[in-house]
N, C-alpha and C positions, 0 to 999 in steps of 0.2 A: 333537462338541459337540451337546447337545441341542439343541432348538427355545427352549424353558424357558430354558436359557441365555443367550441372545442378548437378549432383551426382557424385564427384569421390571419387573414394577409397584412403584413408590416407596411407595403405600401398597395396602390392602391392599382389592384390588375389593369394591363393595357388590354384596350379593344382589340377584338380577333382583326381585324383589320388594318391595324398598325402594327403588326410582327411581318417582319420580311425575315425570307428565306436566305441564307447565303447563293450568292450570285456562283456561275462555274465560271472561276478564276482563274481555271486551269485544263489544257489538255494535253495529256503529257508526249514527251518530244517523242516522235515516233521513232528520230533517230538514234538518238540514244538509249532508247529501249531497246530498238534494234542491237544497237552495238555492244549493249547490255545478254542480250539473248544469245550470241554471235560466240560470247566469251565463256555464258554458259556451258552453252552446248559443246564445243571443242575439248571442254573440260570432260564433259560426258562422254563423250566420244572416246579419249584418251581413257578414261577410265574401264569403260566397255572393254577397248581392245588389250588393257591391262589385265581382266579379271579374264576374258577369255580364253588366253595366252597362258592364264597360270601366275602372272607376274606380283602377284599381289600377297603373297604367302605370308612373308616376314609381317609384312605392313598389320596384316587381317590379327596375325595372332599376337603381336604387341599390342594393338588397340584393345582386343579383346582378355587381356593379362592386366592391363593397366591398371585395374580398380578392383583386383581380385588377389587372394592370398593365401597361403594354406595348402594341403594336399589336394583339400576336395575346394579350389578355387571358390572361398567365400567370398560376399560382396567386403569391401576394405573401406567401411566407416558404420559410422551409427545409422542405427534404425531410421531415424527423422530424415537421413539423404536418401535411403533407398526410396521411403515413401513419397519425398519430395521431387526423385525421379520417376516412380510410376507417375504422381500427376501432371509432373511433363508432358509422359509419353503420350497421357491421355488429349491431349489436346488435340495430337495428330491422329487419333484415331478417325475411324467413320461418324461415329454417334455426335462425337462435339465437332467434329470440323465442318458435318454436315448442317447443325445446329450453327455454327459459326456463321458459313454460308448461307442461310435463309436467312437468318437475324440479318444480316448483313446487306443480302437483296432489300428486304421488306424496308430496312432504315434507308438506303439509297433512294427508295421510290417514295419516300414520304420526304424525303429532304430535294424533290423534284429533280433528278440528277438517273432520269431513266436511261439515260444511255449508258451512264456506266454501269447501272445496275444490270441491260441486257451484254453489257461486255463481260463480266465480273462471271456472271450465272452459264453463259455459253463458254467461257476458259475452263470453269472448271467442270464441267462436263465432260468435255473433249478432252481435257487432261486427268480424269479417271480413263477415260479409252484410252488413252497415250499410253500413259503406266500400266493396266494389265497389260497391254499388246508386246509392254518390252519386257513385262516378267516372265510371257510366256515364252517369248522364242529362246530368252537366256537359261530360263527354266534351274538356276541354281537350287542346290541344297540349304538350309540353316544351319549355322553352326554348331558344332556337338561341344568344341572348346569346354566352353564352361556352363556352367548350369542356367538352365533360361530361370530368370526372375519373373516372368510373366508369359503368359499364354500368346503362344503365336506359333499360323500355320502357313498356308503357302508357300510358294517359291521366296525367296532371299533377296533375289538383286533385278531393279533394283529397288531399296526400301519405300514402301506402300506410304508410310508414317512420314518419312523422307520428305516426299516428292509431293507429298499434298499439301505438307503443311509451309512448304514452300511458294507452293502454288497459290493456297487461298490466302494466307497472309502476305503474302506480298502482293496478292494479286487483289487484297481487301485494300493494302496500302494506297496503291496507284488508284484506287477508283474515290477514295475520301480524299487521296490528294488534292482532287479536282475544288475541294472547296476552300482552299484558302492558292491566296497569290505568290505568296513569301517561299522562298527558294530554301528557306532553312527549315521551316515547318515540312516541307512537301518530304526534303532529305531524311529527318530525322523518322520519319512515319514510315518511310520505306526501311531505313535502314532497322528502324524498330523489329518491323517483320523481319527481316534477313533473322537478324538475331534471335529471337525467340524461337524462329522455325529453325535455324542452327542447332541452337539447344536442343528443340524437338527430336533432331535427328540422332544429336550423339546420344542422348538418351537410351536409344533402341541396341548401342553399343554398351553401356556398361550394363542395360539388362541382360546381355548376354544372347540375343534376338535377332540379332543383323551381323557380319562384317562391318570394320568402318568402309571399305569399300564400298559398300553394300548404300551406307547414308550417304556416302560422297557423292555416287553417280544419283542416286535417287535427287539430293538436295540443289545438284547443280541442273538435274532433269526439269527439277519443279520452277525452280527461280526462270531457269530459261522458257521454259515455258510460260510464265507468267508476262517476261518483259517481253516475248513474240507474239504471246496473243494483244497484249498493249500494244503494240504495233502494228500488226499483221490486222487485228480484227476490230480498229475503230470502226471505218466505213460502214463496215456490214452490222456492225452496230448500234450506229449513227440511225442507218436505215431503217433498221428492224425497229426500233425505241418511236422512231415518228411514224410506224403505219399505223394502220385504223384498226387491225388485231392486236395491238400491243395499246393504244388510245382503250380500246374495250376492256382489256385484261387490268389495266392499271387499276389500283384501288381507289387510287391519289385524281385519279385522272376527272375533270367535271363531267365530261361522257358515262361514265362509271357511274357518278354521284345522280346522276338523271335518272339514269337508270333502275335504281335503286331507290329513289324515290318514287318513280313511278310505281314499282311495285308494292312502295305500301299507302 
């Protein structure tokens, strides 16, 4: 049996030459991302000077009681939610969000859309710097509360898991936004991430790993940071995407394709 045999096509393949790319139908409003980032951070801030102050007591240990029960503070449901909650957490770790992140560059720069791919990859760079720089000066403890359901070390606040997975999921949102034109589709993607990195974050609370403080500041650190680098770092990405270092580097790029021809 052939190869041909085994798989054929129902209709009859278009020519590499008749597939178009989706057009950028979109670049998203700098000002309302700004005033998006604006409402973030003030939240972060407020939180910051809550937890530094001490203010945060009641809040931290209700959160962390919520979904626990018993002397020695067990998780409070079946097995299939704890586990359902570790693969949460997992998202926001390093391994997958990083994963997340390159997947995510690599399909940006194949769907011709390098400028958001060099906005997307310099946010979140700069926003792993951002978050160690603010765990270190806060330099809090982890919770002893209740028993950690997962491994984790570092400083506390604010949450590492929080603030990233705020950052690249919404900040994956805003850069696939750019390909459709429709105000409801662009919504729906953004607020998709919100959500999901939401979840990401209380997560890190009922494993017993964070204060909710802790995912609050973290979550509203990430989101804001996402919608200021969408704002703050088009331009310089705009720039970066069209020089002849970045034309060389692309894969997608026909400079690239030459070049690699030539060499075989």
């Amino acid at each position: 049996m052939h190869r041909s045999d085994i798989v054929q096509p129902e209709v009859a393949p278009l020519p590499a030459e008749t597939i178009r790319l989706p057009e950028r139908g979109y670049s998203v409003n700098r000002r309302k991302a700004l005033v998006a980032a604006i409402a973030c951070w003030i939240g972060w801030a407020v939180m910051v000077w809550l937890v530094t102050q001490g203010k945060t007591g009641d809040f931290d240990r209700s959160g962390l009681l919520l979904a626990r029960f018993g002397p020695d503070f067990a998780f409070d449901g079946p097995n299939w939610i704890q586990e359902a909650v570790r693969d949460t957490t997992a998202l926001g770790g390093v391994f997958l969000s990083t994963l997340a992140t390159i997947g995510a560059v690599v399909a940006l720069l194949f769907l011709k859309l390098r400028r958001e791919a060099v906005l997307f990859a310099s946010s979140v760079f700069l926003g792993w710097m951002l978050n160690n720089t603010m765990k270190a000066l806060v330099g809090r403890e982890r919770p002893e509360i209740v028993p950690h359901l997962t491994i984790a070390d570092g400083a506390s606040f604010p949450s590492g898991h929080s603030f990233a997975s705020a950052m690249i999921y919404i900040g994956m949102a805003l850069a696939f936004a750019s390909m459709s034109k429709r105000h409801s589709v662009r919504y729906t993607l953004v607020g998709s991430a919100m959500v999901i990195s939401a979840m990401i974050a209380w997560s890190r609370v009922l494993l017993g790993v964070h204060f909710p403080s802790d995912v609050v500041a973290g979550w509203l650190g990430g989101a804001g940071w996402a919608f200021l680098a969408a704002a703050l770092l088009h331009k310089p990405a705009k720039s970066a995407a069209e020089s002849e270092a970045a034309e060389h580097l692309d894969p997608t790029s026909e400079t690239h394709r030459q070049k690699r021809a030539m060499r075989h």
